[in-house]
N, C-alpha and C positions, 0 to 999 in steps of 0.2 A: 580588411581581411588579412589572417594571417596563417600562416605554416604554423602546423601544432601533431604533437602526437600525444597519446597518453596509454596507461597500464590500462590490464581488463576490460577492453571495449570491444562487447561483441553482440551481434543481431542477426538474426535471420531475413528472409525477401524469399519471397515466389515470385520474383518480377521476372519477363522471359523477356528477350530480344536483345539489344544493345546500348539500349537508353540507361536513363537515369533510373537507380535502385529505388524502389520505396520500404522505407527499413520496417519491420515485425516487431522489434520489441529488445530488450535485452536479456539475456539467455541469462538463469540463472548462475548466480554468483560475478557477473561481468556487469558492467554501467554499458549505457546508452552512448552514442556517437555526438549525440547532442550535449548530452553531461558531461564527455569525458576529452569530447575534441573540439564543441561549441558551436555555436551556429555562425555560420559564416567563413568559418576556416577550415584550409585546406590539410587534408593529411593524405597516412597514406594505406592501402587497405589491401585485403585477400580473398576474392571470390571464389567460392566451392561450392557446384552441384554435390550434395550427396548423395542422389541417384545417376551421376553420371560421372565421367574423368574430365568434365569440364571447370578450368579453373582461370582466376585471374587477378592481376597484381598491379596495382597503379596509382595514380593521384588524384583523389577526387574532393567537391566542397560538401560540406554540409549543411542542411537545412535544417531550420526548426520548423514544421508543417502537418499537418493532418491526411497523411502520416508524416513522419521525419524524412528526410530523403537521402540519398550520395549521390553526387556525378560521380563521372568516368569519365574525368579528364584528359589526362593522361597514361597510357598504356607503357608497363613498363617489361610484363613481362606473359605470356598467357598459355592456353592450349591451342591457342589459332594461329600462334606462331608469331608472340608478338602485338596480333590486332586486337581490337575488342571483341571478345565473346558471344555468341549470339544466343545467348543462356537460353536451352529449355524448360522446358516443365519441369517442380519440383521446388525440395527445400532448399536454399543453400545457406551457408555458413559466412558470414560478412565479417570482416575482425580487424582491427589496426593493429598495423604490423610494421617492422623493420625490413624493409628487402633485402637484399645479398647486394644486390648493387650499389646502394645508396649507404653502407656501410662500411668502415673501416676496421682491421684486423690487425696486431703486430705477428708477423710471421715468425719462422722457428729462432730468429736472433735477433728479434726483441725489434726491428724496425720495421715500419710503414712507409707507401708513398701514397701523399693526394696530389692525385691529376686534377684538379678543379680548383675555385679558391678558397681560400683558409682564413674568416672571421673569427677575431679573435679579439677579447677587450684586451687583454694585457698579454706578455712573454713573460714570466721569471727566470731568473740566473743572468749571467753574463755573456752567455751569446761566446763562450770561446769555442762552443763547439761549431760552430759556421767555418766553413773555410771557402765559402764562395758566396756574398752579396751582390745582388741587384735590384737597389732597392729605390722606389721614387720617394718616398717618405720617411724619414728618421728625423722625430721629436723629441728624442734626447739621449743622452751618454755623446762618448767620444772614440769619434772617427780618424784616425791619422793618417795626416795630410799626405801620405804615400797612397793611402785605397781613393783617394780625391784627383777626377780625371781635371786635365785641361780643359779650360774652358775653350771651346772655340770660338774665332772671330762671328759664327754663326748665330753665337746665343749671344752674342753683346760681348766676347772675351778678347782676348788676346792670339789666345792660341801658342803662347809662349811659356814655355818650363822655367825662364832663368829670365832676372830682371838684365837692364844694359848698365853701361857705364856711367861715372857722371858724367853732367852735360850732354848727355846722346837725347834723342828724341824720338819717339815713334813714326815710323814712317813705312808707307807702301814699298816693297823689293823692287827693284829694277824688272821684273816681268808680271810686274803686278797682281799676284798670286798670292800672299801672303801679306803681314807687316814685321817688322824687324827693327833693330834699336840699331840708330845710324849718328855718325858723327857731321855734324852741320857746321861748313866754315863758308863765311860768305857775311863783307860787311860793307856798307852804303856808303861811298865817299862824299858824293856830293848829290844834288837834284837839280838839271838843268830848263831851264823853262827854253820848250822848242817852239818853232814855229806857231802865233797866234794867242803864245801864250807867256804868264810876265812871271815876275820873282823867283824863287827858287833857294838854295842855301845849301850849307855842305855841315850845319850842325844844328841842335836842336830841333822844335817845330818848323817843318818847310810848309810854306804856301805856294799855290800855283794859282794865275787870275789870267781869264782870259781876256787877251787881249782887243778892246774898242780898235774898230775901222771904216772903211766904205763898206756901207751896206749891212753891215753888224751894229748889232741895239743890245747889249749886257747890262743889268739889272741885279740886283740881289738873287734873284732862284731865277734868272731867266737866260737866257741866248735868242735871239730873234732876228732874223734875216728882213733888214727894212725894203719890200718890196720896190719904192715909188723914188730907189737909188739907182736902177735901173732897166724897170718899166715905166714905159710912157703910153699913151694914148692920143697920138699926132690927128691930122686931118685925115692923113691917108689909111687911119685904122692899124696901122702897124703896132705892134704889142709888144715888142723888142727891138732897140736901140742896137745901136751901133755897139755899144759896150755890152749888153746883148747877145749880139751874136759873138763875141768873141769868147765869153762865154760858153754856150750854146755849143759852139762848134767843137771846146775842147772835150765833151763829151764824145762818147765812141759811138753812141748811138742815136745822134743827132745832129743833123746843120741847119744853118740857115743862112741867105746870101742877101738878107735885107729883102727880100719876097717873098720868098717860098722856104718853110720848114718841110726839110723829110727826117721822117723817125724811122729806124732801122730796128727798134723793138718796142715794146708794148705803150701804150699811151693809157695810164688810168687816170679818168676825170671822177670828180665826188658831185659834177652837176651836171650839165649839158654841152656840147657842142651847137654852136650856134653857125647858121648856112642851112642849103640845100644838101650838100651832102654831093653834089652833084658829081665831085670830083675824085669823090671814092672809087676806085677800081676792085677794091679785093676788101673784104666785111665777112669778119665771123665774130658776131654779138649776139648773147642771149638776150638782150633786152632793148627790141627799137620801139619805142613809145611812138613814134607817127614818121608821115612820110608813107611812099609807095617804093615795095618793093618789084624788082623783077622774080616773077612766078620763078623763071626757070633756076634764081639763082635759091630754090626753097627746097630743104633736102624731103624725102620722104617719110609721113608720120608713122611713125615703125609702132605694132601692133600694142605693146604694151603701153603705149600713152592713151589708148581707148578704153576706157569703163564698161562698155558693153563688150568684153573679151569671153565671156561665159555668163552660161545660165543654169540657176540651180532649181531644179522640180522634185516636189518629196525629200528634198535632201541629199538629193546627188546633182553634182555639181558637173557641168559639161560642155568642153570650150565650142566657141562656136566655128563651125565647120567638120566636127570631128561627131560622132557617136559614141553611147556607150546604153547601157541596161539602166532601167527607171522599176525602184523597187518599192511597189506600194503592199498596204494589206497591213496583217501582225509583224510587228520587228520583234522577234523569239528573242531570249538574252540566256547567257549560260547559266546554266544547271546553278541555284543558290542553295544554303542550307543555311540561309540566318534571313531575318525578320524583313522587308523589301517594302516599300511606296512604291505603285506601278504609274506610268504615265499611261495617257492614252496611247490605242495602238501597241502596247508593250503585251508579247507572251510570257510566262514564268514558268518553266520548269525548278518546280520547288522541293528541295530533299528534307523530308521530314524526320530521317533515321532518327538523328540526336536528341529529338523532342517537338515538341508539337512546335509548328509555325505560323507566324503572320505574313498575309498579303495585304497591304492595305490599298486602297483604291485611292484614285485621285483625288486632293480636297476640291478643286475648281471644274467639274466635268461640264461640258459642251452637247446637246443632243449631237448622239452619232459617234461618240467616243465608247471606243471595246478596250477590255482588259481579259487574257484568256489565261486558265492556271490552268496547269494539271500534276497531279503526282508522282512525282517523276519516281521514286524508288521503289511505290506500293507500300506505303506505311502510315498513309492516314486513317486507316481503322485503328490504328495503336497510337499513333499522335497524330494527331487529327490539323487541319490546315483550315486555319480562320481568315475568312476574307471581310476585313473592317471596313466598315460602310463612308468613315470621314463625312461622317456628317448629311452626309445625302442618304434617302431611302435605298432599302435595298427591296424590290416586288411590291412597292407601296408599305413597305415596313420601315420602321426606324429601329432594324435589329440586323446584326453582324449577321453576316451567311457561315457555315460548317460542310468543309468537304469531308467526309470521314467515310469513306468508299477507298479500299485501292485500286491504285491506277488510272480513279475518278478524275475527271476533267469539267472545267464548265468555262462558259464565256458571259460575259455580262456587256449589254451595251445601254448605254446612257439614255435614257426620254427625255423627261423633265423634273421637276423640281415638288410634283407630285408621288408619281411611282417610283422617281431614279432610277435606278439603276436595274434592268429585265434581263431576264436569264434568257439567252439566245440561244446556248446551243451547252446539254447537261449531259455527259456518258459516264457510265457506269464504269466501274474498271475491269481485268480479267486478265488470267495468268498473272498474279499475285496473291 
């Protein structure tokens, strides 16, 4: 579909209401809307009762059809003040047209402005008449480098106007907010191997090796702590040596006196603790795989670890101990004016102003499933509201139902797979 206008396209309509035109024909010496602006695309048009001051101006598609047709897209300008016209009876005059709005003019000294944007294949001239660019794209000529911003650190730049010195280097500022071009003095005399560790040098490639000992195992890619240099496994089950605990104890959060370890913070094992356990005094573990706890030392299972915390009936959902409203019946949905699948249980208020509409019914119904329309504007005598059967009968028929009453309303509730779908409850409409 595309935007088009063209010369001498003009047609008549007696269509009344606010819907879609059905065109009459082309008025002598003018072409058709179909000939001259195609089917399928959009332009733009001029409605005129000739027996009344009702008029109007907007954007609508064309059809090629039995008759030809226009929307009424968009409203650009009318007698309603703007809205779509609720044309009455009578001829009126259909024409593609140029609006005032949608057109530009050069004023008394020869310039325009467009407030909107400006497609265009090409520019010719030189562009000296610009005196102010902002422009994301420029595919060729030349720019000088004074109309060219700084790049900022943002976009991957510098954020600097002026290169540094030699030998300076880029670096972050002293309050770490920028980068700046800084001079670097700062040179390696030597490399001393510290504690644990061997070689070293004060030129060329240095090496560092860590130093072999008691209880260190060094390898090609490895370092490794030989446990069995001072852990033992004696008669009396003891697990740490006398070199052990001297160890042991220089940590800050640990002793042992050849008996008894106390830890003064966390103990994390990757298997199990072996014992009764008996000698524990104080236990906060998520995870005791066996053994007997004391009850009293078990905090309380606070509500949200319970799965039966609420219940939901018809779809309202309701913690338990608390009340609230249980809503069963039709669940009404807002006011539509475009084409809907209803589920069961669903009401529709359906606005047929723009042209006639679909309800369509459920594909999969259940006996005892309702689906209820009614017309919500009072316009299905003029566009009528089809309710699709999806494949199930509708009264024992295998044919679509038609609301074409306004203000009409009907309800349909499911049987079987014989009759389908029965009309339960059918009103006529009134005051429309």
């Amino acid at each position: 579909m595309a935007f088009a206008v063209a010369d001498r396209v003009k047609e008549t309509s007696t269509t009344t209401g606010t819907g879609t035109l059905n065109l009459g024909g082309a008025e002598p010496g003018y072409q058709t809307f179909v000939a001259g602006v195609g089917t399928g695309n959009t332009t733009y048009y001029a409605i005129v009762n000739r027996a009344t001051s009702e008029f109007e101006v907007g954007i609508g598609t064309v059809t090629d059809a039995a008759p030809d047709t226009l929307s009424r897209d968009t409203i650009i300008s009318s007698s309603n003040g703007g809205s779509a016209v609720n044309f009455s009876a009578g001829t009126k005059d259909v024409i593609c047209t140029l609006p005032s709005e949608k057109s530009y003019v050069l004023d008394n000294a020869g310039d325009t402005t467009i407030s909107a944007d400006l497609s265009v294949t090409s520019i010719s001239g030189s562009g000296a008449g610009l005196t102010t660019l902002n422009a994301s794209n420029v595919s060729s000529g030349t720019l000088s480098n004074d109309r060219l911003d700084t790049v900022p650190t943002t976009k991957g730049g510098t954020g600097l106007t002026t290169i540094g010195s030699a030998n300076q280097v880029l670096a972050v500022n002293g309050g770490g907010t920028a980068l700046e071009y800084q001079t670097i003095s700062a040179d390696i005399t030597g490399v001393t191997a510290g504690n644990g560790l061997t070689g070293g040098g004060t030129t060329g490639d240095v090496t560092l090796n860590v130093g072999a000992g008691t209880g260190i195992d060094v390898s090609a890619d490895a370092v490794a702590v030989d446990v069995s240099d001072f852990m033992t496994n004696g008669a009396d089950n003891r697990v740490v040596t006398a070199t052990g605990t001297d160890a042991m104890n220089a940590e800050a959060n640990m002793t042992f006196d050849g008996s008894v370890l106390s830890v003064t913070g966390n103990v994390n094992a990757s298997s199990t603790f072996n014992g009764s356990g008996a000698g524990l005094t104080t236990l906060n573990a998520s995870n005791v795989s066996s053994g007997t706890l004391n009850n009293a030392r078990l905090s309380a299972v606070p509500n949200s670890a319970l799965d039966n915390s609420s219940i939901t009936i018809n779809g309202t959902t309701i913690a338990l101990g608390s009340s609230g409203d249980i809503v069963a019946g039709t669940e009404w949905q807002a006011v539509t004016s475009t084409n809907v699948t209803a589920t069961a249980s669903q009401g529709i208020f359906m606005n047929s102003t723009g042209g006639p509409k679909t309800v369509t019914l459920p594909s999969s119904p259940t006996i005892g499933d309702e689906v209820s329309v009614i017309d919500y504007a009072g316009t299905s005598e003029t566009n009528n509201i089809t309710i699709g059967r999806n494949g199930s009968n509708i009264q024992g028929s295998a044919t679509d139902f038609t609301l074409a009453t306004n203000r009409g309303s009907v309800t349909f509730v499911y049987s079987d797979g014989t009759q389908g779908w029965l009309i339960r409850d059918r009103m006529s409409g009134w005051g429309g």
